[in-house]
C-alpha positions in Angstrom: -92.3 7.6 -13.4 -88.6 8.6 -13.1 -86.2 5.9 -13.7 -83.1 5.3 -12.0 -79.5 5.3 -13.0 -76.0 6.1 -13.0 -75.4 10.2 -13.5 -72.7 11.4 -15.5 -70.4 14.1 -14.7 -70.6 17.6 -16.0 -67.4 18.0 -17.0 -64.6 15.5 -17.3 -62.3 18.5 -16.2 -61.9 19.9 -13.2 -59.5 23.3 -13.1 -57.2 24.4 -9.9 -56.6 27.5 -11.1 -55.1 27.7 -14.5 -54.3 23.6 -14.4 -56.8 21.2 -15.5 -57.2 18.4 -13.7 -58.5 15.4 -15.8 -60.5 12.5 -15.1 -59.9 10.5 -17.7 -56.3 11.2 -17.1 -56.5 10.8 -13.0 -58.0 7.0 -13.9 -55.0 5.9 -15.7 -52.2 7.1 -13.3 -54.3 5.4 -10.2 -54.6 2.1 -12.3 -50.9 2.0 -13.1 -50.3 3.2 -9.4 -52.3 -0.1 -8.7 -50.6 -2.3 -11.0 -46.9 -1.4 -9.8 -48.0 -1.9 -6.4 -49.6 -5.5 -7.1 -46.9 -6.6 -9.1 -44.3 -5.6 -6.6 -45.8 -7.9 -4.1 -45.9 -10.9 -6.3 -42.8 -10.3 -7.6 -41.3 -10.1 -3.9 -43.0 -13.2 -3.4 -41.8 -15.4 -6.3 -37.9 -14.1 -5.1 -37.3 -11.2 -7.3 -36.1 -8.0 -5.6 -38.4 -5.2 -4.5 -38.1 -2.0 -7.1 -38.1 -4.8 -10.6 -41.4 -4.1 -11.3 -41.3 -0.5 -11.0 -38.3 0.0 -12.4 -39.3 -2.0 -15.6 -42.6 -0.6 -15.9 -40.4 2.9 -16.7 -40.1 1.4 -19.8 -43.6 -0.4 -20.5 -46.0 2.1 -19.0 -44.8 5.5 -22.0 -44.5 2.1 -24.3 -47.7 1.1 -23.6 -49.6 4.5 -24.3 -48.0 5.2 -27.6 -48.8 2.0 -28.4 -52.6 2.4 -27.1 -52.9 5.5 -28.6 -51.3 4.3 -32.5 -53.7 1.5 -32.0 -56.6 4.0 -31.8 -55.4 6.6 -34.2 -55.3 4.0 -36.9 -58.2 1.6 -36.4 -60.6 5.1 -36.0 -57.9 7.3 -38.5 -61.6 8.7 -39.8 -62.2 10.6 -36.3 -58.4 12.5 -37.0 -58.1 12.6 -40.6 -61.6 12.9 -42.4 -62.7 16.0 -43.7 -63.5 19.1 -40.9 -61.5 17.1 -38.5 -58.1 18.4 -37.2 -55.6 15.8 -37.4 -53.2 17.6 -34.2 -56.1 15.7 -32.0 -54.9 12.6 -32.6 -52.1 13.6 -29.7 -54.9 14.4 -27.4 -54.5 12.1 -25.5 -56.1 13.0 -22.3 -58.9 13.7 -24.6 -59.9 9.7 -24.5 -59.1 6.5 -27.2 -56.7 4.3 -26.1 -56.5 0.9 -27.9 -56.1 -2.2 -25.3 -54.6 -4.3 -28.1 -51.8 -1.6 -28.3 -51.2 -0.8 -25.2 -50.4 -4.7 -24.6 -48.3 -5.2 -27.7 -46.4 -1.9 -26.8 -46.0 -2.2 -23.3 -44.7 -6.1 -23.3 -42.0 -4.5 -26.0 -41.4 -1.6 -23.4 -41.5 -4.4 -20.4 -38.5 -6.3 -22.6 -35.9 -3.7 -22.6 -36.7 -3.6 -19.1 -36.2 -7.2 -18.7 -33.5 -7.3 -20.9 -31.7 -4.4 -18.5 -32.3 -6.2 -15.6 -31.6 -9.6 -16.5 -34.7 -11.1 -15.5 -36.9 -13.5 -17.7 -39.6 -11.5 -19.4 -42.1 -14.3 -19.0 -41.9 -14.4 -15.0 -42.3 -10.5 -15.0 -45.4 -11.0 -17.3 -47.1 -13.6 -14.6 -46.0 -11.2 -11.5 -47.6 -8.0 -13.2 -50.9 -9.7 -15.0 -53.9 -9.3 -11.8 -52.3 -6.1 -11.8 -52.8 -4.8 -15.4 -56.9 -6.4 -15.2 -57.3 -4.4 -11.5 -55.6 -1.2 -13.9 -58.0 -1.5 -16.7 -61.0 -1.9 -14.2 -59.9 1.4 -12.6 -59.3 3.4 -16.6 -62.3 2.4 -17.7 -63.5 5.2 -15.1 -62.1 7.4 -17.5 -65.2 6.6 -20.2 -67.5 7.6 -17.7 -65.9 11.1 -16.9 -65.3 11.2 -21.0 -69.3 10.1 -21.2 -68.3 8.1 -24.3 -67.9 4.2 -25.0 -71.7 3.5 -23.9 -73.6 0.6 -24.8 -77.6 0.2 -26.4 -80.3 2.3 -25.2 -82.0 1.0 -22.0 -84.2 1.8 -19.0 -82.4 -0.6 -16.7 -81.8 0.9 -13.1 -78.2 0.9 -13.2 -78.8 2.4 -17.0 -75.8 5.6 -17.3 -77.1 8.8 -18.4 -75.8 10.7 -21.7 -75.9 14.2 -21.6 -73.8 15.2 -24.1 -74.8 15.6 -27.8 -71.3 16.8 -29.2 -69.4 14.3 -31.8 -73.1 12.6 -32.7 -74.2 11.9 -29.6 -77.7 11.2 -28.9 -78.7 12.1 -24.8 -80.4 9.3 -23.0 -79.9 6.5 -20.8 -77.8 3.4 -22.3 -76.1 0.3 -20.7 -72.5 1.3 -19.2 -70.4 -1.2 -20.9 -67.8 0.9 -19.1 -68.9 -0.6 -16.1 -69.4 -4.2 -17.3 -66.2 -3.9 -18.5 -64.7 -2.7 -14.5 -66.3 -5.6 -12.8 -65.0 -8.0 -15.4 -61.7 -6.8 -15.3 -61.9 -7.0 -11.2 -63.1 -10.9 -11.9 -60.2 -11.4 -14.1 -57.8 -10.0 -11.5 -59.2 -12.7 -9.2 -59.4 -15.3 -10.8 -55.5 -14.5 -12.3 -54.2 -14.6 -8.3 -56.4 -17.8 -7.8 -55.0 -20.0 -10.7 -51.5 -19.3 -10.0 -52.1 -20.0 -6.3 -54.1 -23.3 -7.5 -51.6 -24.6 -9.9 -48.1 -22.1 -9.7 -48.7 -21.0 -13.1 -45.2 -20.2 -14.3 -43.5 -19.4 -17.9 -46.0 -16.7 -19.0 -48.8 -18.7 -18.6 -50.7 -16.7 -15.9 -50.3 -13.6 -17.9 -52.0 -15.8 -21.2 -54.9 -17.1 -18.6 -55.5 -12.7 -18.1 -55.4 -12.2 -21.8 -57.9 -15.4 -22.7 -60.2 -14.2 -19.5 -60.4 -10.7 -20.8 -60.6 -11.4 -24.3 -64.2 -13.5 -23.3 -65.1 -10.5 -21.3 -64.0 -8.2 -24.1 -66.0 -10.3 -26.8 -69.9 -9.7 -25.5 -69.2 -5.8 -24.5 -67.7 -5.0 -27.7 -70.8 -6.6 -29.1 -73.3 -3.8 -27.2 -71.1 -1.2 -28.1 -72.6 1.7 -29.9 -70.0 3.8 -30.6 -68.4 4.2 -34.3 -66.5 1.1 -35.7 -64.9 -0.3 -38.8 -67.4 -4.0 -39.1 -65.9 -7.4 -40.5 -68.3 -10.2 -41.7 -70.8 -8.2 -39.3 -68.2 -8.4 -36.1 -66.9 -5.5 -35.3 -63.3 -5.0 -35.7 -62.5 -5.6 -31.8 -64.7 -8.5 -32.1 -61.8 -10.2 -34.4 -59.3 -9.1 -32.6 -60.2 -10.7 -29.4 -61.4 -14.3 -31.3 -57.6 -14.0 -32.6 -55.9 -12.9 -29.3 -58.4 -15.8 -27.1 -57.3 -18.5 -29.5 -53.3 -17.0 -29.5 -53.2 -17.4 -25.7 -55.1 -20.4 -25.2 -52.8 -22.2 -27.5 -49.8 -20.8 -25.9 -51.0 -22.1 -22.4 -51.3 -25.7 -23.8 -47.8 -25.9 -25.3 -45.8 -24.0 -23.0 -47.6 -26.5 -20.5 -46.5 -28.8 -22.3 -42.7 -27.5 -22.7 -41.8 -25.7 -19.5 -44.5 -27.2 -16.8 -44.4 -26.0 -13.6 -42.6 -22.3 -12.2 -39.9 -20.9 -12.4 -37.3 -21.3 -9.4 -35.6 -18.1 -9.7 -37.3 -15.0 -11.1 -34.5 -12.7 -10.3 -30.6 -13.9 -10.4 -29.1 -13.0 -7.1 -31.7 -11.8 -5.2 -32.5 -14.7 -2.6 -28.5 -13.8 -1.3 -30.1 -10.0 -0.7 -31.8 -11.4 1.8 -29.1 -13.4 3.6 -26.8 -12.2 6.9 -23.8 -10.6 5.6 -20.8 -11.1 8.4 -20.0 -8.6 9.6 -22.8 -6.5 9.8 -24.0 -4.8 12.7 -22.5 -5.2 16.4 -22.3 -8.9 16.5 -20.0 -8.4 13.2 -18.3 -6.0 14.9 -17.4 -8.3 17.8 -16.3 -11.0 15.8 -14.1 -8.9 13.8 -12.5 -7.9 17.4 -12.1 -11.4 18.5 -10.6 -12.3 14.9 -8.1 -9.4 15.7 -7.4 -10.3 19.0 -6.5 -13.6 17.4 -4.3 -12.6 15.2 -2.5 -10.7 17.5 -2.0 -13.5 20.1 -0.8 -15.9 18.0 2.7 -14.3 17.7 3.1 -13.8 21.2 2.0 -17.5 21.5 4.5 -18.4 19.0 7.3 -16.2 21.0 6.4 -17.9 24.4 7.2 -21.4 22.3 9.8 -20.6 21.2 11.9 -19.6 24.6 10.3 -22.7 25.9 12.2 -24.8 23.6 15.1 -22.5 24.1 14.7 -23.3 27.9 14.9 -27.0 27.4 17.3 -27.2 25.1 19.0 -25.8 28.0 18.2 -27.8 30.3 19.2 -30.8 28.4 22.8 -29.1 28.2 23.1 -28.3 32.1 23.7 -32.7 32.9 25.9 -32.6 29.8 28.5 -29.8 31.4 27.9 -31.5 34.8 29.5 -34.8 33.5 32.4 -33.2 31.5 33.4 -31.0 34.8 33.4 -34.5 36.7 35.7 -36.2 34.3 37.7 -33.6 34.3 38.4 -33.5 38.0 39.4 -37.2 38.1 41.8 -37.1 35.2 43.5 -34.3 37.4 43.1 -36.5 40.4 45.1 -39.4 38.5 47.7 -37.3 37.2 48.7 -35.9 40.8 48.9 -39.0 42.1 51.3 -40.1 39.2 53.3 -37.2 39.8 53.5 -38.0 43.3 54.8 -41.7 42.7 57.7 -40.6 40.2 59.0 -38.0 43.1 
């Protein structure tokens, strides 16, 4: 009877003419695509300015795959540096073996200088970008698949993924696609990231621990069907440690910084929310009252001109009774003196 289950690709490669176009590589760029797009539209919504996210993410994205790619290099050095291997692979990138724990560490360095550039507080950035770093990892894991690597135990399950490969010790047959488990619980995370902060306005960082401690759990039980070569610890593999360490690290820093900084943020972004505001001015109703302003200023001389003569005009006025009355005493003092003349005569 012929099971079912998930096919893998031929080739993890596909050329247009002399370029190769790679899967592995094609999953990344659409999951940071995603991620930049998400985080824009949180960030827009918690009052920063559109562009932030991408613009910082300049600086944590090439951050974040050196540090993904160190992480690797030195946790699996044996794969790079061991006798018959060629140590120039370890720049390979496209090649597959990027380290989560890296990536974060580097990227929230790279995502700092950002910050630091744009004056805007490194933990609200962290909050606005964190559903959309899960939905990215969901969508690289992809890149496993196409690589045909990072499989789980050997199963008959229907949704079992199909090994056809035998290079680098590689055994063909069907196993569990922790690459998949590992999608779908990135997707949950994602959710359930947008739904806590909506519940209960997560703010100071404290969404972005909430991602880490969610994936972390995820990260614990898929590491544990993993297959694939590892350095073990007390039995644990080495990303088994890591994420016990990294769970317990953001669990604690929800609880104090809880405790410490409750509530959100009110600005995200200085100066932004007076983007958004009517500049006067602007447009044809600025226009207009620029004119009226103008018209204004020009009237007000004239005004002051027609007061002026007015007051000239009664001052006048005024005077015209004065000269009346002198002209009038004048006649009768001449009056007086003819008649005097007339009586000496």
């Amino acid at each position: 009877m012929e099971l079912a289950y998930i096919p893998s690709p031929s080739s993890g490669v596909l050329y247009l003419g002399p370029v190769p176009l790679r899967g592995y590589a094609f999953c990344i760029i659409i999951g940071v695509f995603v991620a930049v797009w998400l985080g824009n539209k949180r960030w827009i919504a918690r009052g920063g300015r559109p562009g932030t996210v991408a613009d910082i993410a300049v600086w944590a994205v090439p951050f974040g795959l050196v540090g993904g790619r160190l992480y690797h290099v030195i946790t699996d050095y044996q794969l790079y540096f061991s006798e018959g291997r060629d140590w120039v692979d370890a720049f390979k990138i496209w090649e597959g073996g990027l380290g989560i724990w890296g990536a974060i560490a580097f990227g929230a360095l790279g995502a700092w200088i950002g910050c630091r550039r744009r004056g805007v507080p490194m933990p609200a950035y962290a909050d606005a970008v964190a559903p959309g770093i899960a939905l990215a990892q969901a969508i690289g894991r992809w890149g496993n698949w196409f690589n045909q690597e990072l499989y789980g135990r050997a199963t008959d399950l229907p949704w079992a993924v199909e090994i056809t490969s035998s290079s680098d010790g590689r055994v063909p047959g069907t196993y569990h696609p922790t690459f998949l488990y590992e999608s779908l619980w990135c997707v949950g995370v994602a959710l359930l990231v947008i739904w806590a902060d909506r519940r209960f306005r997560l703010g100071h960082g404290r969404a972005f621990a909430l991602y880490v401690a969610a994936y972390c759990v995820g990260r614990f039980w898929i590491e544990y069907m993993r297959v694939d070569e590892a350095h073990h610890i007390l039995g644990l593999r080495l990303n088994n440690w890591t994420s016990i360490l990294v769970f317990l690290l953001a669990v604690l820093y929800i609880v104090l910084s809880a405790r410490k900084r409750p509530g959100r943020e009110d600005v995200v972004e200085p100066g932004a929310a007076s983007d958004g505001e009517p500049v006067s001015g602007d447009g044809a109703g600025g226009a207009a009252a620029e004119g009226e302003a103008v018209v204004k200023d020009e009237a007000e001389p004239a005004d002051a001109g027609n007061d002026a003569a007015e007051s000239s005009d009664a001052k006048k006025d005024a005077a015209e009774p004065a000269d009346a009355e002198k002209d009038a005493d004048a006649a009768e003092e001449q009056s007086k003196d003819g008649a005097g003349s007339a009586g000496k005569s």
